[in-house]
C-alpha positions in Angstrom: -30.9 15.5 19.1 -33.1 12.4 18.3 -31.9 9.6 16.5 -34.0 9.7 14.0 -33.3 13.6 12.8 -31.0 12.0 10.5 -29.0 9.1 9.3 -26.6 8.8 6.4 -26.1 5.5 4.4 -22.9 5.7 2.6 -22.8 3.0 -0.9 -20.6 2.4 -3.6 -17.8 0.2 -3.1 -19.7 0.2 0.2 -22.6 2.1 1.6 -22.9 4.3 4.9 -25.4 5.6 6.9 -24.9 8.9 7.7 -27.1 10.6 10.4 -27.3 14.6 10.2 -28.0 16.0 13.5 -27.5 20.0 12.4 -26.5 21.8 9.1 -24.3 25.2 9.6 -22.2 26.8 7.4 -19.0 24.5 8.5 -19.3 20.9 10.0 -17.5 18.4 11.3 -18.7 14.6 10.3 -17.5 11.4 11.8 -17.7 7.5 10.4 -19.4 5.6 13.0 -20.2 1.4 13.0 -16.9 0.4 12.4 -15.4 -0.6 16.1 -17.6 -2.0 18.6 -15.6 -0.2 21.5 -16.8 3.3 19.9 -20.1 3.3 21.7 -23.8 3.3 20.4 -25.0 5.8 17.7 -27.0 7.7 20.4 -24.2 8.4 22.3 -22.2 9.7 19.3 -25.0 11.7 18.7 -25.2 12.9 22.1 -21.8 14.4 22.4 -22.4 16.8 20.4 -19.3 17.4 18.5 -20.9 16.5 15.4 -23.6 17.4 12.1 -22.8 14.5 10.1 -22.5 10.8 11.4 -21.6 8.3 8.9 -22.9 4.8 9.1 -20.9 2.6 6.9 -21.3 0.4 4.9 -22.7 -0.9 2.2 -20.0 -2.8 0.2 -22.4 -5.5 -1.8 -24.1 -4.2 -5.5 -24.8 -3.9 -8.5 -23.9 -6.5 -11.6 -27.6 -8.3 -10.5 -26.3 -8.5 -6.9 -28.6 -7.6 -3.9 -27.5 -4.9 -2.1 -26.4 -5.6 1.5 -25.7 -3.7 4.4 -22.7 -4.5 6.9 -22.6 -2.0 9.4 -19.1 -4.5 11.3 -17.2 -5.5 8.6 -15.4 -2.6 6.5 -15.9 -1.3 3.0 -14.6 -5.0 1.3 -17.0 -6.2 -0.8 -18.5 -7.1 -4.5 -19.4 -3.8 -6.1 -20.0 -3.6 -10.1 -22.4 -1.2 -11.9 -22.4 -3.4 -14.8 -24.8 -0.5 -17.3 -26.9 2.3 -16.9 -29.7 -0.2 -16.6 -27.9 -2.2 -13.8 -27.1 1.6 -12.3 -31.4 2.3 -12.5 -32.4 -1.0 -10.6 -29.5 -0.1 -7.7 -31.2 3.4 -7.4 -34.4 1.7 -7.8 -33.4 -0.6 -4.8 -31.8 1.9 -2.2 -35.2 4.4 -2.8 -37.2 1.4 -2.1 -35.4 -0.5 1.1 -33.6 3.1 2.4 -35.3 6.1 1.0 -38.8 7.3 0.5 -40.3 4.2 -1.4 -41.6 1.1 0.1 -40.3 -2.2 0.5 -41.5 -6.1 2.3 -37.8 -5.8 2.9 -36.5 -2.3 4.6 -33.1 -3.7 6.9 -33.6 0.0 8.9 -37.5 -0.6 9.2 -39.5 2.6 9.3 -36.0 5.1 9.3 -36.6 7.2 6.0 -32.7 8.2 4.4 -32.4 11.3 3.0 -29.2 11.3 1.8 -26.6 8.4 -0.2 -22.9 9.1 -0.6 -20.3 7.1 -2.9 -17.2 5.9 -2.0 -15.9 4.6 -4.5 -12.1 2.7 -4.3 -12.8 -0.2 -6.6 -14.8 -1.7 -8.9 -15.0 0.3 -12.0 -15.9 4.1 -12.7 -18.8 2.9 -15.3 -22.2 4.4 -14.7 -21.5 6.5 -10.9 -22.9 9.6 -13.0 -25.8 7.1 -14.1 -26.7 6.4 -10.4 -26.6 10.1 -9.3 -28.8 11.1 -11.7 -31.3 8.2 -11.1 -30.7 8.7 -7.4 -31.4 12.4 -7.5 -34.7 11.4 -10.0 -36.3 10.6 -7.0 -36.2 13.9 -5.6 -39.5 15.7 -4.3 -40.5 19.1 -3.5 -41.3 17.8 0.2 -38.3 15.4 0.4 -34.8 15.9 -2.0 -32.8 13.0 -2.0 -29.0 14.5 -1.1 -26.3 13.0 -2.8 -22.3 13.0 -1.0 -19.6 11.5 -2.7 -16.2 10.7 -0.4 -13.3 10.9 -3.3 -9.3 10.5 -2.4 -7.6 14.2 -3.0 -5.4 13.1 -6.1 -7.6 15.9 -8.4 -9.5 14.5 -10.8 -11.0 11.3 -8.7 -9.9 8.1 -10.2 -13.4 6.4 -9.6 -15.9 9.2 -8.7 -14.8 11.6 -10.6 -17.5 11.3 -13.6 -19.9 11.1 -11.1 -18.8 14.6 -9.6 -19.3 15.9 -13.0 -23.0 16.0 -13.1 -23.2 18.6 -10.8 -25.7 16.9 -8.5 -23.6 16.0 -5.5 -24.2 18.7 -2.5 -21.3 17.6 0.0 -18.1 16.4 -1.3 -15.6 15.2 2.1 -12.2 14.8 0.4 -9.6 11.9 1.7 -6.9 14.1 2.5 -4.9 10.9 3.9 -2.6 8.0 2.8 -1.9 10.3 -0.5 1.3 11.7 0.2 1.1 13.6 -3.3 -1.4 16.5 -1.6 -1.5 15.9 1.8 -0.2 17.6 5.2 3.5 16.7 5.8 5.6 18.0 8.7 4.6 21.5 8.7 4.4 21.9 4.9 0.6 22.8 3.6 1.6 23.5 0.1 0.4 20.0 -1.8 -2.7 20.0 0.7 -3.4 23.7 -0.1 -2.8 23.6 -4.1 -4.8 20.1 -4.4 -7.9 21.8 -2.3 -8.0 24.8 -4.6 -8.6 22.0 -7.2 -11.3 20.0 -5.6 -13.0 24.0 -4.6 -12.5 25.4 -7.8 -13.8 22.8 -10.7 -16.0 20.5 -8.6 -19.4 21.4 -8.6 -20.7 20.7 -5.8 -22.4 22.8 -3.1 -19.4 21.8 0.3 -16.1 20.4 0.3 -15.0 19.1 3.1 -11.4 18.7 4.5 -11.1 14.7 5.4 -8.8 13.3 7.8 -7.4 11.0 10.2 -8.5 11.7 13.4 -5.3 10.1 15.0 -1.9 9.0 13.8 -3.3 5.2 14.0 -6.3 6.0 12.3 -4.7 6.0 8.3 -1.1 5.1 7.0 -0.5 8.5 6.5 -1.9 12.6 6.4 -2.9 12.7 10.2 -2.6 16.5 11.0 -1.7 17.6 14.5 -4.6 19.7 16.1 -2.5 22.5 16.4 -1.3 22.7 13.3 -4.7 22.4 11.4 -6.1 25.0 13.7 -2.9 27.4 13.1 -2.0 26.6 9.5 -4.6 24.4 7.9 -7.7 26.1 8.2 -6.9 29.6 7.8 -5.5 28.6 4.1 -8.8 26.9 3.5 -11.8 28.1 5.4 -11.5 31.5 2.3 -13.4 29.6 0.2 -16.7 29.6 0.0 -17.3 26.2 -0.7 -15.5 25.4 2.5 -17.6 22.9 4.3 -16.2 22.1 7.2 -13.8 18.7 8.5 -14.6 14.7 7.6 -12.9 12.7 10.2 -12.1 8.7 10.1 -13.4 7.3 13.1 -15.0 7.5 15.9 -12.6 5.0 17.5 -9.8 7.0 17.1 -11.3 10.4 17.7 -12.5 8.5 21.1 -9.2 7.8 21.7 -7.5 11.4 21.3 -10.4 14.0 21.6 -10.0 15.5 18.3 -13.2 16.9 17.6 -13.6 18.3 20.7 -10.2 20.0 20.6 -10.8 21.8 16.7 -14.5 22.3 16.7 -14.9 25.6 17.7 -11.9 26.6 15.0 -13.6 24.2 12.3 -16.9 26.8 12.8 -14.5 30.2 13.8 -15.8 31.7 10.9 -19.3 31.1 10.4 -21.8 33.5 10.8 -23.7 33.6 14.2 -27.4 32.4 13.3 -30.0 30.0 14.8 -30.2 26.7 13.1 -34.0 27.2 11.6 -33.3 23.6 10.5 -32.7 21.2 13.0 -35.6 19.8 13.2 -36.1 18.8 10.1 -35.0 14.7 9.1 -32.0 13.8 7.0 -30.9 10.7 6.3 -28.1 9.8 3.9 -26.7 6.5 2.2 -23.2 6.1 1.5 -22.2 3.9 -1.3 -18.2 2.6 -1.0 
């Protein structure tokens, strides 16, 4: 799959690209950009192993700022949505320099995203629901502007949370990792398990996703053994039918233990067998941390 069939760019405290190389009915998506020894974005793309690839990010807006891109640096940044106003001119911004609009100024050049996603760990909380709706105001018949949101799994969201609440997010990848509180620990799913029925029950969004380390170096804490998820995890989550699929942080560290390619085929066990009638069509996403 092409480059170019889609790319996410997630913003908020920071944005991230995310490029979409196949929608099914469960998924598995990756952060990319963050280690230089994790390859070039084609060759992610070319493994395979997975629909959503996460570009990140975009830790510099709002409060008059200029938005910028760092696709080396992390999610640390200045991020402020200072009013509803200041929340219109950052939408007005990403449509015009990552979107469908036009810009002197695009830092991806011709590469149209489809898709922004908020990440929100800092700042304030002010205005997120502003920016969606803005955001999702630029919506056409021939191109929707998707909308992803990466929250921790404490239930309600501490910074997205209002955002969440307008009902215009379509894929919401949970951070079921260094929150002890409802994560996996040593065999025990029952925080993990109650906290999902949470985020699947009163979040309206169209996907939840289950996010997680994808090794034990990968996040302080929540890294679930492959066998585990693929014995107890997923079969206490995958009933739901807002089950999306799996969010994993990074490519680095899935490079280094192979787990994509060891839970994939459980990840998608359940979906039904159909051709993808989509996968040529262009996504591109902007992720907002």
């Amino acid at each position: 799959m092409a480059i170019k069939s889609a790319i996410l760019l997630a913003f908020a405290t920071s944005v991230i690209l995310v490029l979409v190389t196949g929608i099914d009915a469960s998924d598995i998506a990756i952060y990319w950009s963050q280690n230089s020894a994790e390859g070039t974005l084609a060759e992610t793309c070319a493994t395979g192993n997975y629909d959503f690839v996460n570009l990140a990010f975009l830790p510099i807006f709002g409060n008059g700022q200029t938005p910028m891109i760092n696709l080396a640096g992390g999610g640390a940044g200045s991020y402020y949505l200072a009013s509803s106003d200041d929340a219109r001119q950052v939408a007005t911004y990403l449509w015009n320099n990552f979107l469908g609009g036009q810009s002197a100024s695009r830092p991806l050049g011709d590469a149209i995203l489809d898709e922004i996603d908020f990440d929100t760990e800092g700042g304030t909380n002010q205005h997120g629901d502003d920016l969606a709706k803005y955001l999702s105001g630029y919506s056409q018949r021939s191109r929707k502007v998707y909308l992803m949101a990466t929250p921790q799994c404490p239930f309600p969201d501490a910074w997205v949370g209002d955002a969440l609440k307008t009902g215009l997010f379509d894929y919401v990848w949970v951070q079921f990792y260094n929150n002890p509180q409802c994560q996996y620990t040593d065999g025990d799913i029952t925080n993990l398990e109650n906290e999902w029925k949470q985020w699947t029950t009163n979040v309206p969004a169209t996907k939840i996703f289950l996010g997680l380390p994808a090794s034990p170096e990968a996040a302080g804490s929540g890294f679930i053994p492959e066998s585990d998820l693929i014995s107890q995890v997923l079969p206490a989550i995958r009933g739901s039918a807002k089950y999306g699929g799996v969010m994993l942080w990074s490519k680095y560290y899935n490079d280094q233990t192979g787990y994509s390619s060891a839970i994939k085929n459980y990840v998608q066990e359940l979906d039904t067998v159909q051709p993808l009638k989509i996968m040529s069509k262009s996504f591109y996403l902007l992720y907002l941390y």
